[in-house]
C-alpha positions in Angstrom: 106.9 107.4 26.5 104.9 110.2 27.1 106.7 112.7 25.0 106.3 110.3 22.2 102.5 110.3 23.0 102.6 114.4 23.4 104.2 114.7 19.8 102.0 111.9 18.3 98.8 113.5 19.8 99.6 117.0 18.4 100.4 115.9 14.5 97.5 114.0 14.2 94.4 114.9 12.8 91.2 113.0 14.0 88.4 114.2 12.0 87.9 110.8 10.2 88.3 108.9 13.3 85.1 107.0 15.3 84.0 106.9 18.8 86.5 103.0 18.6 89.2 105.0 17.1 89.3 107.1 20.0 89.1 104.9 22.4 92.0 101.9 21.0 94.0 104.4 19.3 93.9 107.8 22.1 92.6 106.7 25.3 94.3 102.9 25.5 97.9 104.3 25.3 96.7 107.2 27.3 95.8 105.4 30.5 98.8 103.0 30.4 101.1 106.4 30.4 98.1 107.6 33.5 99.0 104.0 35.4 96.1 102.3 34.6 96.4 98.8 33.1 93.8 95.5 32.8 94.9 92.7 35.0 96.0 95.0 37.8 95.0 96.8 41.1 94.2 100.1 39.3 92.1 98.1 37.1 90.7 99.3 33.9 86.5 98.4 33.9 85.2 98.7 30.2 81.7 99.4 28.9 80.5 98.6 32.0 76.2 97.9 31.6 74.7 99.3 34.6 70.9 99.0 35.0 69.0 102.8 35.9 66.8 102.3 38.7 63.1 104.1 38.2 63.8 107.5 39.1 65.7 107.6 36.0 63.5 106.0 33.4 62.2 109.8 32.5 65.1 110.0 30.5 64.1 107.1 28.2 66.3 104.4 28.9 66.9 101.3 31.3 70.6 100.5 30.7 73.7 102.6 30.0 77.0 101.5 29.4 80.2 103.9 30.5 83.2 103.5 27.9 85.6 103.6 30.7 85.9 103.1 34.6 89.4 103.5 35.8 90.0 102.5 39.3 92.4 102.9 42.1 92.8 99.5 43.8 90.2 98.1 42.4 87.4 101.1 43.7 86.0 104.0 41.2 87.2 107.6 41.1 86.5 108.8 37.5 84.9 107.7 34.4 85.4 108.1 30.6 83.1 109.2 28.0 84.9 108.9 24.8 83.0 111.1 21.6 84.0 110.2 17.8 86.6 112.6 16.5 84.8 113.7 13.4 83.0 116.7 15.4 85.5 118.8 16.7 83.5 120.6 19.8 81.7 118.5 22.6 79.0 120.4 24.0 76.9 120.0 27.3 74.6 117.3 26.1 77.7 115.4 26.6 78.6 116.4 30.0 74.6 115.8 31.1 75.0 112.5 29.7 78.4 111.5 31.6 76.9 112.8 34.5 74.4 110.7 34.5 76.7 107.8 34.2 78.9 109.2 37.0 76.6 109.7 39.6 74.8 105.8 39.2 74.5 104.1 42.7 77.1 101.5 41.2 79.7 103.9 40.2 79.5 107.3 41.8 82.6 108.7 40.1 83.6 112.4 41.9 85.5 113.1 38.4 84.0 113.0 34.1 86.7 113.2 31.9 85.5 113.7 28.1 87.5 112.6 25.5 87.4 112.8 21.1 91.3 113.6 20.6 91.3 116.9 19.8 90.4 117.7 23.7 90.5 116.4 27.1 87.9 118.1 29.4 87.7 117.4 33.2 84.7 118.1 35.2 83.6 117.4 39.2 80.5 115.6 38.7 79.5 116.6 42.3 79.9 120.5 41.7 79.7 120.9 38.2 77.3 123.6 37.3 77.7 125.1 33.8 79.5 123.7 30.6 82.4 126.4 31.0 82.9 125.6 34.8 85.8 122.3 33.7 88.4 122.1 36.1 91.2 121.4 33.4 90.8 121.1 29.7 94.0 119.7 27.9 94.1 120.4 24.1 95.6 119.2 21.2 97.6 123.1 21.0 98.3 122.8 24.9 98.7 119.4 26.0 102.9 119.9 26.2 101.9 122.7 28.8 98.5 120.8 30.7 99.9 117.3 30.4 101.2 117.3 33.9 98.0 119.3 35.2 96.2 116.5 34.0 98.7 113.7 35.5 98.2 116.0 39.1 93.9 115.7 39.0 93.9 111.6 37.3 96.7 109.6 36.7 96.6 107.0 39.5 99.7 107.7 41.8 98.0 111.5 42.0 93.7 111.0 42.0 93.5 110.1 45.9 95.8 113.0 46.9 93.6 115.2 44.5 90.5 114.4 45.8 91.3 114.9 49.6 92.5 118.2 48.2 89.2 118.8 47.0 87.7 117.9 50.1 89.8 120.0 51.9 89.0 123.1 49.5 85.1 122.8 50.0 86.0 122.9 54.1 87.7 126.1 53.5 84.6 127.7 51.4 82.5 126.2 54.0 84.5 128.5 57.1 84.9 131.3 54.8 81.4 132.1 55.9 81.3 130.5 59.2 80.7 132.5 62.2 80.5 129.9 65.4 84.4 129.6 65.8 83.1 126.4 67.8 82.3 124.6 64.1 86.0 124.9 63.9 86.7 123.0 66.7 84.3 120.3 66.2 85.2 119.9 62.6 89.0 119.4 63.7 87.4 116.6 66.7 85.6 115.0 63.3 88.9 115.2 61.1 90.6 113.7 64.0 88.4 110.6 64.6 88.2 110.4 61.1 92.0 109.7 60.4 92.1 107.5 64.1 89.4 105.4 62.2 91.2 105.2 58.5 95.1 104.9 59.9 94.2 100.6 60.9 92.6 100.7 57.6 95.4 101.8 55.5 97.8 99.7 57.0 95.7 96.8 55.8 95.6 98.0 52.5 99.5 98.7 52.6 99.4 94.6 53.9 97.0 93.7 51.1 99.0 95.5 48.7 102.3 94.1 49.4 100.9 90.3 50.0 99.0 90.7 46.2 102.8 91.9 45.4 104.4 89.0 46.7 101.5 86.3 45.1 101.8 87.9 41.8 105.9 87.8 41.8 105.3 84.3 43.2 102.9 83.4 40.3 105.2 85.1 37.7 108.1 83.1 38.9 106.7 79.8 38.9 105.6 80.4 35.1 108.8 81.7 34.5 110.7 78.8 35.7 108.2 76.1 33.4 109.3 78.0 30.9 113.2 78.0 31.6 115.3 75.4 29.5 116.8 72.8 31.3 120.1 73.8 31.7 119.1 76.9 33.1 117.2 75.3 35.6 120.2 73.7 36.6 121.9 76.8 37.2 119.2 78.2 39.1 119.3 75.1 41.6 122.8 75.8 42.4 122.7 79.5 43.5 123.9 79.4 46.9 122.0 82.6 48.4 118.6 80.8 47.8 117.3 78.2 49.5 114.3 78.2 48.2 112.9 75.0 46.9 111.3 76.2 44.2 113.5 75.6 41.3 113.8 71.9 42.5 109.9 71.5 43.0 109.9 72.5 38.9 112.6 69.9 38.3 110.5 67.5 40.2 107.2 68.3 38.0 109.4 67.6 35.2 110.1 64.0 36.6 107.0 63.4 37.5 105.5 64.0 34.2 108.1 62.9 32.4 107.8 59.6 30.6 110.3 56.5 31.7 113.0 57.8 29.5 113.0 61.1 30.4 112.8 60.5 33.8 116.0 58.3 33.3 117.5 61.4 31.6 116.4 63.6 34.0 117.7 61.4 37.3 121.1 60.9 35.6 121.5 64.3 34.9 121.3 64.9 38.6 123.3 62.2 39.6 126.0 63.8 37.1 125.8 67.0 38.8 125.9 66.4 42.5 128.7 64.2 41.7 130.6 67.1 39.7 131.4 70.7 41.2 128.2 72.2 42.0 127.6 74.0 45.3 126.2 72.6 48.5 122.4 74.0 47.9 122.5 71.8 44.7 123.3 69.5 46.9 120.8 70.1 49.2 118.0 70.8 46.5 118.9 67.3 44.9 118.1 65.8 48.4 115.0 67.3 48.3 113.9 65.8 44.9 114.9 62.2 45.6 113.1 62.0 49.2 109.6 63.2 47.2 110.1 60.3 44.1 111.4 57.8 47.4 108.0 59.1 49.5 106.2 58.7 46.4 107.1 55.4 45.5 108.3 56.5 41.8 111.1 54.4 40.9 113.3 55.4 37.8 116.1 53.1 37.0 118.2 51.7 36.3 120.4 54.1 34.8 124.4 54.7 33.6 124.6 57.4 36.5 122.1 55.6 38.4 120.6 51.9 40.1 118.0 53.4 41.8 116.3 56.4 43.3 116.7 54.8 46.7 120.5 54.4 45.9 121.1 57.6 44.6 119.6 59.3 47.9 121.7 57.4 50.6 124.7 58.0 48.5 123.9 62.0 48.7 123.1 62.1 52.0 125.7 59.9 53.3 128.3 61.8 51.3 126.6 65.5 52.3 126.4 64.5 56.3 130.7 63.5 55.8 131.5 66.8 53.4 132.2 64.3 50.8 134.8 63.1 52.9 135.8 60.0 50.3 137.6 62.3 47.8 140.0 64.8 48.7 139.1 67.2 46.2 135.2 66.5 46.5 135.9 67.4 50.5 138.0 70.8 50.0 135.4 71.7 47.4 133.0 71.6 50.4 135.2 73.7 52.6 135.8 76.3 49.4 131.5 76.5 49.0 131.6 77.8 52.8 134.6 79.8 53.1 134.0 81.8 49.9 130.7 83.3 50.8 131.1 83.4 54.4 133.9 85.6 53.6 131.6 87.5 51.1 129.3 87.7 53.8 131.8 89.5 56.1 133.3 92.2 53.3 129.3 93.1 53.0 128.6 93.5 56.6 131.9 95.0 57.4 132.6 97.2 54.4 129.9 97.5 51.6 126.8 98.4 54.2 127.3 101.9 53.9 127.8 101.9 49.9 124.6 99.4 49.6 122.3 101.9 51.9 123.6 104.8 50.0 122.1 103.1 47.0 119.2 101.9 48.9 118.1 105.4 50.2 118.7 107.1 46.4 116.5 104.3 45.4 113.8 104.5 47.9 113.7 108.3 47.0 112.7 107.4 43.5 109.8 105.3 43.4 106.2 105.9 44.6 104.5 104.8 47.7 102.4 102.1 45.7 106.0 101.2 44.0 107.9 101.0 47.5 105.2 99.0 49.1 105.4 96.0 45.7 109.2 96.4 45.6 110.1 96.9 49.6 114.0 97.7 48.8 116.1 97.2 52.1 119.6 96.9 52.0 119.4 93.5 53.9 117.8 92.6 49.5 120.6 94.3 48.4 123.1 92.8 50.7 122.2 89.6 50.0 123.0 90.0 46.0 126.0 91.3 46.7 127.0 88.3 48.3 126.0 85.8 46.3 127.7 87.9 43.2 130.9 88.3 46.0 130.8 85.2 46.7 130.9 83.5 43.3 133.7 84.9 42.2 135.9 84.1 45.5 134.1 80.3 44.6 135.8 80.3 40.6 138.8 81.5 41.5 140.2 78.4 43.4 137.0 75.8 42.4 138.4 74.4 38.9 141.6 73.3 40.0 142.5 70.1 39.0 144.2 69.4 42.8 142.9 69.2 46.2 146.3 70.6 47.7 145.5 73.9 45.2 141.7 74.2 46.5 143.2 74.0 50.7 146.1 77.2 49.4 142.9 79.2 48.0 140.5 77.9 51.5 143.5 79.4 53.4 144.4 82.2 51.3 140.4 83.3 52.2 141.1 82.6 55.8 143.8 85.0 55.3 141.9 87.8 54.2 138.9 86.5 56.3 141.7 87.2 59.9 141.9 90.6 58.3 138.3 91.0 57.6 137.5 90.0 61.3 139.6 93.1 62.6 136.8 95.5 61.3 134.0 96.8 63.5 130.6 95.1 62.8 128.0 97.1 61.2 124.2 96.7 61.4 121.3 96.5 59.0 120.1 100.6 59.2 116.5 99.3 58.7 116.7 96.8 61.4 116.2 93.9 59.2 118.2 90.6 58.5 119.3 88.7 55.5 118.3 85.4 56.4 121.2 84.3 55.2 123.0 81.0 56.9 126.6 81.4 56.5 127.3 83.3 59.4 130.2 82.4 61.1 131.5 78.7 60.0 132.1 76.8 63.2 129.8 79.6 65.0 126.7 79.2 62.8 125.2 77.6 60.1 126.6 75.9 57.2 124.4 75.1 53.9 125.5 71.1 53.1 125.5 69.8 56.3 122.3 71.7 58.0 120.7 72.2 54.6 120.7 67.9 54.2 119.3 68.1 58.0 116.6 70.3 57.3 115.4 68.4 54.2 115.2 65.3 56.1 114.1 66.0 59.7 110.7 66.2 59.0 110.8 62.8 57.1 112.2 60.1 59.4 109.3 57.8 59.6 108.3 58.3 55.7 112.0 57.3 55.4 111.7 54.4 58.0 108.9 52.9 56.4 111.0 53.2 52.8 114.1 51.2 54.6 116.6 53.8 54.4 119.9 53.4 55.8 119.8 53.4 59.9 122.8 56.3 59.8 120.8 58.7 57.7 117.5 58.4 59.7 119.9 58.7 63.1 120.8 61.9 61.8 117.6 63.4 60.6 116.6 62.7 64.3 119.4 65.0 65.7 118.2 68.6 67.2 119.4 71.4 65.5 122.0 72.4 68.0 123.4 68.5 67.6 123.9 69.1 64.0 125.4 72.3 64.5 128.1 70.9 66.7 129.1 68.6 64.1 129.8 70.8 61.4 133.3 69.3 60.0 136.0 71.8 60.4 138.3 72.3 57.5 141.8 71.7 57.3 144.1 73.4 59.8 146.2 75.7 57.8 149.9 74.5 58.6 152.2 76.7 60.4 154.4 77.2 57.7 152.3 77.6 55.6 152.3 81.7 53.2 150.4 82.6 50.9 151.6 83.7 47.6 152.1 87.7 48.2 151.0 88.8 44.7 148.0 86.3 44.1 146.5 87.8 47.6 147.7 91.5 46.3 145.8 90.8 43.0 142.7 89.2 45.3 142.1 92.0 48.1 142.4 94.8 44.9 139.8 93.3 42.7 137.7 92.5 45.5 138.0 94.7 47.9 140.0 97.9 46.6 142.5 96.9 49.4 145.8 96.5 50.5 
């Protein structure tokens, strides 16, 4: 992007263009390539009309309006004067006149930047003296060579270092001439409180930064998903390392909204998938969905896949609580879902941590404070991406058989690898952090269907009591956590006799795992 702007700026010729031209056509592109941008925390402030208090009425005017105020984080460190292109030399009327702009109680820029394409001049407004005292000046002939000059003094990762450096030049004029060696001293006691005063402050901003982040990606996210055709929406439900409820709480707006047909359409098409081969946090976000249309006394129905909404959500959470215990191949599905990416979860901690900090670190050594702070890479992010991705695939290999005696071979096929797996040391998170991630150990930990279903409803049991739902469903939304954990079903025992087939684990453990 920027050499295109570098060989674009020095082919064109910008005697016929106005003071607009310059500012759409030159200093638009130029401040997006700077990091500057409307709509975000180095905010873009145009033509400004600021009000000139008395003592400056002797130049003849009440009002001024600045073309452009670039900010860092929302707060003023330079301004723009853009001049039409059609007279080729700026002269000091047009620095007198920036300054004035700069140095207005509302602005009180420390940097002028003058601007009519064929040059880019950069003044201090606080020490600026004399027309030919510019600390850079970036040309049409030079720009290739003073474009990163320019980037070091006011692009917006670079203008608050630049301006302590500044700072920190004028001290060192200031003791170039100093005599009382005790000015030193107290200077470094000043610089010193200073920083003790600025670190808390800082850190908020660092907390402010990320949180505004977080809202945004939030925000973006939510739109995104309104926007997302229904199919994909779907899928999004049914990715097992989020348990979010976000993606159902869109599905539920659509119900909600939804006319008496579509929300027929919409319930069946549930109903079909929780019945199909979907993972357990569809499962689990389909829970969710009915127990808002039950609390909300919305009743759809009755459908092809469905009587009521009431029906619908005891069936669900009677078959979740049992791992779908009714249908063999429903019930080793369930036991597939766990064993698949708690075994993805164990390959990551065991043997792709180092690979995934590796990556982490090269990362990290790429972007920008501001950058690291909005993005906050860990490899516990990473890790958990690599397990859902992992974990899929162990999930298709074995999860469109037609037979539940198939599914149980690939379940203990997994165990297989998973007895291997076990023998490896553990290895920690180098940053300290966690996935949040459930699937732990299975039998030691959490599972998604069974505590997923649990966590939906235990908040709910009298909104459910008052709805009539089934006395087994709200006994077990009453249950502690640790009850539910105990009751976890175990899958199938494999038998004793039982080998896998040598080539299909071969094939698995070098696809997966570069293994043998």
């Amino acid at each position: 992007m920027e050499a295109m702007f570098l060989n674009d700026w020095v082919q064109h010729d910008f005697s016929t263009w106005n003071e607009s031209d310059i500012r759409e056509e030159f200093i638009a592109p130029l401040l997006r390539m700077l990091g500057y941008s409307k709509g975000t925390i180095n905010e873009i402030i145009r033509e400004p009309h600021l009000k000139l208090s008395k003592p400056f009425h002797r130049v003849g005017r009440k009002h001024i309006s600045i073309d452009y105020v670039p900010t860092i984080r929302l707060k003023s460190f330079w301004i723009i004067e853009a001049k039409p292109g059609n007279r080729k030399d700026m002269d000091y009327g047009d620095l007198l006149q920036a300054h004035l702009y700069a140095i207005h109680p509302e602005i009180q820029a420390r940097v002028i930047v003058l601007i009519n394409g064929w040059e880019i001049r950069v003044y201090d407004a606080l020490s600026i003296e004399d027309w030919n005292q510019p600390l850079l000046i970036c040309t049409q002939e030079n720009c290739k060579e003073k474009f990163e000059e320019l980037k070091k003094i006011i692009s917006a990762p670079n203008m608050l270092s630049y301006q302590r450096s500044r700072l920190l030049e004028i001290a060192r004029n200031t003791f170039s001439v100093e005599i009382d060696e005790q000015q030193i001293k107290t200077f470094q006691s000043d610089v010193n409180k200073l920083v003790a005063e600025c670190a808390p402050i800082v850190r908020e901003n660092a907390k402010q930064l990320q949180i505004m982040a977080w809202k945004q990606a939030e925000k973006e996210e939510i739109e995104q998903l309104r926007n997302t055709k229904e199919k994909l929406l779907l899928v999004h439900m049914d990715i097992p390392t989020d348990a979010r409820l976000v993606s159902a709480q869109e599905y539920l707006r659509r119900i909600i909204e939804g006319n008496d047909s579509e929300r027929i359409r919409l319930i069946d098409l549930l109903a079909m998938n929780f019945r199909a081969r979907p993972h357990a946090i569809f499962r689990v976000n389909c829970v969710y969905i009915l127990l808002v249309l039950i609390s909300r006394n919305i009743e759809i129905g009755p459908s092809l896949y469905s009587r009521s909404v009431k029906e619908s959500f005891e069936e669900l959470v009677l078959a979740n609580v049992s791992y779908w215990i009714f249908s063999d191949l429903s019930n080793s599905l369930c036991h597939l879902d766990n064993i698949s990416f708690r075994l993805a979860k164990k390959i990551g901690m065991k043997i792709a941590m180092d690979h995934l900090a590796k990556r982490v670190g090269d990362l990290k050594s790429t972007l920008s404070v501001e950058d690291l702070l909005r993005q906050r890479p860990t490899v516990a992010r990473h890790m958990s991406g690599f397990i859902g991705l992992l974990g899929e695939n162990f999930w298709r290999e074995f999860c469109s058989l037609s037979k539940a005696e198939e599914i149980w071979n690939g379940i203990w096929l997994y165990e297989k690898i998973e007895n291997f797996i076990d023998q490896l040391p553990d290895k920690k998170y180098p940053d300290g952090d966690s996935d949040l991630l459930w699937f732990n150990y299975y039998g030691r930990g959490f599972d998604m269907l069974l505590l997923g279903t649990w966590d939906v409803l235990h908040n709910s049991v009298n909104a459910m009591a008052e709805k009539n739902i089934r006395q087994e469903i709200l006994d077990f939304a009453k249950l502690e956590r640790e009850q539910v954990l105990s009751i976890i079903p175990r899958a199938k025992e494999c038998p004793d006799d039982w080998h896998p087939d040598s080539e299909q684990l071969r094939n698995i453990m070098d696809r997966y795992l570069n293994l043998r």
